[in-house]
N, C-alpha and C positions, 0 to 999 in steps of 0.2 A: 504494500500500500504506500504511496505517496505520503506526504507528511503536510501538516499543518495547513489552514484555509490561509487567505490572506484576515490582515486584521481590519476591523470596520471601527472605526474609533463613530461617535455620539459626538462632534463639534471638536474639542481637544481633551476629552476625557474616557476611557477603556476602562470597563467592567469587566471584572476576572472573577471566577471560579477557583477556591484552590479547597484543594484534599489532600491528607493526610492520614492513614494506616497501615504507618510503618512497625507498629506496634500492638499494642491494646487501649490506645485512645483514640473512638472516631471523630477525626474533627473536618468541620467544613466550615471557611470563612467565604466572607465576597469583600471584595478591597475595588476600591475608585481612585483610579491614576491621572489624575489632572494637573493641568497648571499650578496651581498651589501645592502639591504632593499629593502623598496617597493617603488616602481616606479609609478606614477599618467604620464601614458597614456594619457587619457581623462576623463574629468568630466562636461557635459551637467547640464544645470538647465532651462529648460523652467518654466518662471511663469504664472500666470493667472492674466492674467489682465483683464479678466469679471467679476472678483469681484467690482472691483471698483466702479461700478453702487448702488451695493448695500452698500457701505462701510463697509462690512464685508465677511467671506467666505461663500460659499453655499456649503453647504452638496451635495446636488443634482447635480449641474452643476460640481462642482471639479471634482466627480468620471467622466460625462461625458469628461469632456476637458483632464481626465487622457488618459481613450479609446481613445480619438481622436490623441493625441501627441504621444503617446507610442511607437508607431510604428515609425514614423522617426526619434523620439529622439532615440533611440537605433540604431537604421542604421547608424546615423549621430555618434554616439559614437563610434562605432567600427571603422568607417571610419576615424576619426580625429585619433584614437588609432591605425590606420593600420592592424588592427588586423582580421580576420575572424572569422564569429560565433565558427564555428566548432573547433578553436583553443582555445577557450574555455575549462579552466578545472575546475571550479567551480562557483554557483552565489549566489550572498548574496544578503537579499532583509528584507527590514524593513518588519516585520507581525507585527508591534503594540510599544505603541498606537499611536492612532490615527483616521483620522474620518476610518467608516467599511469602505463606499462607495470606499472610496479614496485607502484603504490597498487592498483590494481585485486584484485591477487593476494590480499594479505591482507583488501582492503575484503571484499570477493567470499565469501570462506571466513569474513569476521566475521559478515557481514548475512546467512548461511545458513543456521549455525548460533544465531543469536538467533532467526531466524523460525522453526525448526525446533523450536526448543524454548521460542518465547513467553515470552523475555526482553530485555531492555534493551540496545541496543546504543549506544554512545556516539563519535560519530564525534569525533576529538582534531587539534588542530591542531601539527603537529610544534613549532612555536615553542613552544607554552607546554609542550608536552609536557619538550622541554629543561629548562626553568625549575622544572616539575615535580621533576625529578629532585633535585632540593636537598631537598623535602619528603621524600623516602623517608629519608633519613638524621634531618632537623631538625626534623620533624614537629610533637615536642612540645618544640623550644627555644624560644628566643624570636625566631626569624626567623618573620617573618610579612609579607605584603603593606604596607602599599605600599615597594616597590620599584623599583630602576632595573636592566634585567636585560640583560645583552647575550649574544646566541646567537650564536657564531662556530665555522663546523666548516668542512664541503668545499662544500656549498651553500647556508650560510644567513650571513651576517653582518647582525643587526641587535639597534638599541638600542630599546628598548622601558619605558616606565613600566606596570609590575601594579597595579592599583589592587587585585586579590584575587587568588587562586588560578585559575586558568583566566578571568582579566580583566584587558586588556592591554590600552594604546594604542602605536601603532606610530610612535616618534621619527624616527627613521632608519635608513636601512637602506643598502647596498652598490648601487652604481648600475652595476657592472659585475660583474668576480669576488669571489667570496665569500674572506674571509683562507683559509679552508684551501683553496681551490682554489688561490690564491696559490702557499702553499707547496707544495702538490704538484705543479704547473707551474713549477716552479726547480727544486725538488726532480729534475726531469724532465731541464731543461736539463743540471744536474750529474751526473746520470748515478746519482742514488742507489739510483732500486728503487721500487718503489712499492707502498702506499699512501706518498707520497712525505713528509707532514708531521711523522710522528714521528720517520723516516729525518733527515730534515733538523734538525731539533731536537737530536739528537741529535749526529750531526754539529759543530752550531755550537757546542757546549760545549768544541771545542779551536779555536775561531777568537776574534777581536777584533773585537769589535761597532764598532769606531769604525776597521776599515781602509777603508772605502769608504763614502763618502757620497751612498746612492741617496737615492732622492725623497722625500717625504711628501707626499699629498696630503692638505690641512689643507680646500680647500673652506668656504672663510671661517666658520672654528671661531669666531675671533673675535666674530663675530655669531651666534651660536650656531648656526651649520651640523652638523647631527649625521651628515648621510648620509657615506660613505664611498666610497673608491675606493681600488680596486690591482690596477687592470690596465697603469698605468702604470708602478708599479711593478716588475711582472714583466717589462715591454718594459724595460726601465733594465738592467736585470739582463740581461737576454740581449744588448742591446745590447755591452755592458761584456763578457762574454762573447765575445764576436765581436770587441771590439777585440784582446783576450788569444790569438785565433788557438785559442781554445775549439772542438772539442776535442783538438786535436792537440798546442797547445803547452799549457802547458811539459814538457818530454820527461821531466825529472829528476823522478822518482815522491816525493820529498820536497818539492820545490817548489810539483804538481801536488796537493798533499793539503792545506797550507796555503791555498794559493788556495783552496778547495774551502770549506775550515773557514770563512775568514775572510768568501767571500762567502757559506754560509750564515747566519752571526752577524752579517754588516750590514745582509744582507736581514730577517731575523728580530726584529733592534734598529726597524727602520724600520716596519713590521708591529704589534711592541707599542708602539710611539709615538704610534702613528696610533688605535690603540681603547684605549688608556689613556686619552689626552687626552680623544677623544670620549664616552667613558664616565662621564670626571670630569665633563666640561662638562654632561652631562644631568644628573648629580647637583647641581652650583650653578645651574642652570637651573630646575629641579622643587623644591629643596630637599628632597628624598628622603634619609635618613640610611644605608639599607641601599642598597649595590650586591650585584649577583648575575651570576657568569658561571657559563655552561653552552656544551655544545656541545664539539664532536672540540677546538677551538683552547682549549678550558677548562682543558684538564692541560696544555697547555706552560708548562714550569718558569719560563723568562722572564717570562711575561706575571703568570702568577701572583705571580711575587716584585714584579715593578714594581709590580703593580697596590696587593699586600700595602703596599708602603712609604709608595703616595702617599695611599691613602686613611687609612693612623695620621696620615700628617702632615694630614692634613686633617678628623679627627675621624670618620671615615666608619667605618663596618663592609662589609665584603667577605667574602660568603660563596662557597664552591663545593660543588658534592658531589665525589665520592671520583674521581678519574681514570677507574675504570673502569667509571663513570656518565656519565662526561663523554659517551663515542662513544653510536650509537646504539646503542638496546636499547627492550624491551617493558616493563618495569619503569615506567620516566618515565610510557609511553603508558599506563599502566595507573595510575599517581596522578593524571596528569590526568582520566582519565576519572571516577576516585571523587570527586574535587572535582564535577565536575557530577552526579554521584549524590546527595551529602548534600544538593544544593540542589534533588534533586528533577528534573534534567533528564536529557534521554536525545535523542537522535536517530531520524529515521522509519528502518524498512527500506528504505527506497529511496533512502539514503543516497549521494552521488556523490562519486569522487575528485574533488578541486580542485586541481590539480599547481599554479597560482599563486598566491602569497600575497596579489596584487592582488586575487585573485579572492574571496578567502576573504568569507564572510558572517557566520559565527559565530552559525547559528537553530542554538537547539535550544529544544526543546518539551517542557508539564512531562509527568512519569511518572504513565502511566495511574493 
């Protein structure tokens, strides 16, 4: 199949489509690109909460609970946006990565309805899409490319230099679990509930980040090693847990809640050490003046304030968007996509999920 319709702009302003189920949150935004910048209409997030049973995501049920919400989250988008399908003049939609199950659903209902109605569809890569998300707020500040940006949620941890908006080289990346998986597998240990990383977060704000000294894996920072790891880390932890007679002892419900506090805050301490550092270090590396974090791990209070202090003492700028930009949503998917619009790009209909980021190619091809 051919790719993309041309675009039909309404005077000098383009209404877009963007989805997003690269995961287990269905989300569908509609964004207005005009003169004045882009306008957030609406931005839907339905989550799953049938994870929870399992205290982790199911591959299998996510894609189904996609199918199932898809459809009224998208009526209900357009409807809070006031907007009609058919008004509609382009859709951006994450193909990757992510789980297959879960991309197919939204890819599937993107590349449908763009072939349906002979418009542009813009396949987006969740990474930059993340990074995106800072532009819906700062648009017209003075944060602009080039950047050193680090994505850290429940499956992505990586540092990346933007040379522009939807154009990225990939520094380092997580060689095992990603930080928010981290947290939500301690999170798990401890018995908090899940989605386990905000649980935990919060939690460590009555513990002492310096009662227990778990690991860091630095991965020879020193020589500018930027990739990452904290699988080791969560074994340290549970370890340490099992020596404590975890979860039986300690019996006294006051004693049992400090422990609890204390190993969320030195897990947590070790976690923002480990991508603070590696975040600084691409910045003295590239000589990049702006850092940028995004991603679910972007609002934890911690990281944000270390991060806040080390880059004043170092001249830096650190930007983030608003915490409740941070987790996924269709809003980001839908800035990344207008960046490849103004430059005139768009993706075929025959567009395919890429669940790896190894995999990723990054063709897109210009607008009829």
């Amino acid at each position: 199949m051919p790719g993309g319709g041309g675009v039909t702009r309404s005077g000098a302003t383009m209404l877009l489509l963007a989805i997003e189920t690269s995961c287990d949150d269905t989300c569908v935004a509609v964004l207005r690109d005009g003169a004045a910048g882009v306008s957030l209409l609406s931005n839907l997030v339905s989550s799953q909460m049938i994870h929870a049973e399992y205290q982790g995501v199911v591959p299998e049920l996510a894609s189904r609970e996609h199918m199932r919400t898809i459809g009224p989250v998208l009526r209900e988008a357009l409807s809070r946006a006031q907007v009609p399908l058919d008004a509609i003049e382009a859709v951006g939609v994450t193909n990757g990565p992510g789980l297959i199950g879960s991309l197919l659903v939204g890819l599937s209902l993107a590349k449908a309805l763009a072939y349906a109605r002979d418009i542009p569809v813009v396949g987006v890569n969740h990474i930059e899409a993340h990074l995106a998300s800072l532009a819906l707020e700062h648009e017209m500040s003075a944060v602009r490319p080039p950047f050193i940006g680090l994505v850290a949620s429940g499956g992505h941890t990586e540092i990346v230099l933007a040379t522009d908006w939807s154009r990225w080289e990939l520094l380092g990346a997580t060689r095992d679990d990603a930080a928010g998986e981290a947290f939500d597998k301690v999170a798990k240990l401890l018995g908090l509930g899940f989605p386990g990383g905000p649980i935990l977060a919060r939690t460590a704000e009555a513990g002492r980040a310096d009662a227990y000294a778990f690991p860091r894996a630095w991965l020879d920072l020193a020589r500018g090693e930027l990739d990452l790891s904290f699988s080791g880390l969560k074994t340290a932890v549970k370890l340490f847990l099992d020596r404590q007679g975890w979860p039986m002892a300690p019996a006294d419900s006051d004693t049992r809640a400090r422990l609890v506090a204390d190993v969320a805050a030195s897990f947590q301490e070790a976690v923002v050490d480990v991508l603070a550092a590696k975040l600084l270090k691409a910045a003295e590396l590239t000589g990049v003046h702006d850092v940028v974090i995004a991603g679910g791990v972007a609002a934890n209070r911690a990281l944000r304030e270390r991060l806040a202090r080390e880059t004043g003492r170092r001249g830096l700028a650190l930007h983030a968007p608003a915490p409740a930009l941070c987790a996924d949503n269709a809003a980001m998917v839908g800035m990344a996509a207008l960046h490849h619009l103004r430059r005139g790009e768009c993706s075929r209909y025959d567009l395919a999920a890429i669940p790896n980021l190894d995999d990723w190619d990054g063709f897109y091809r210009p607008l009829p």
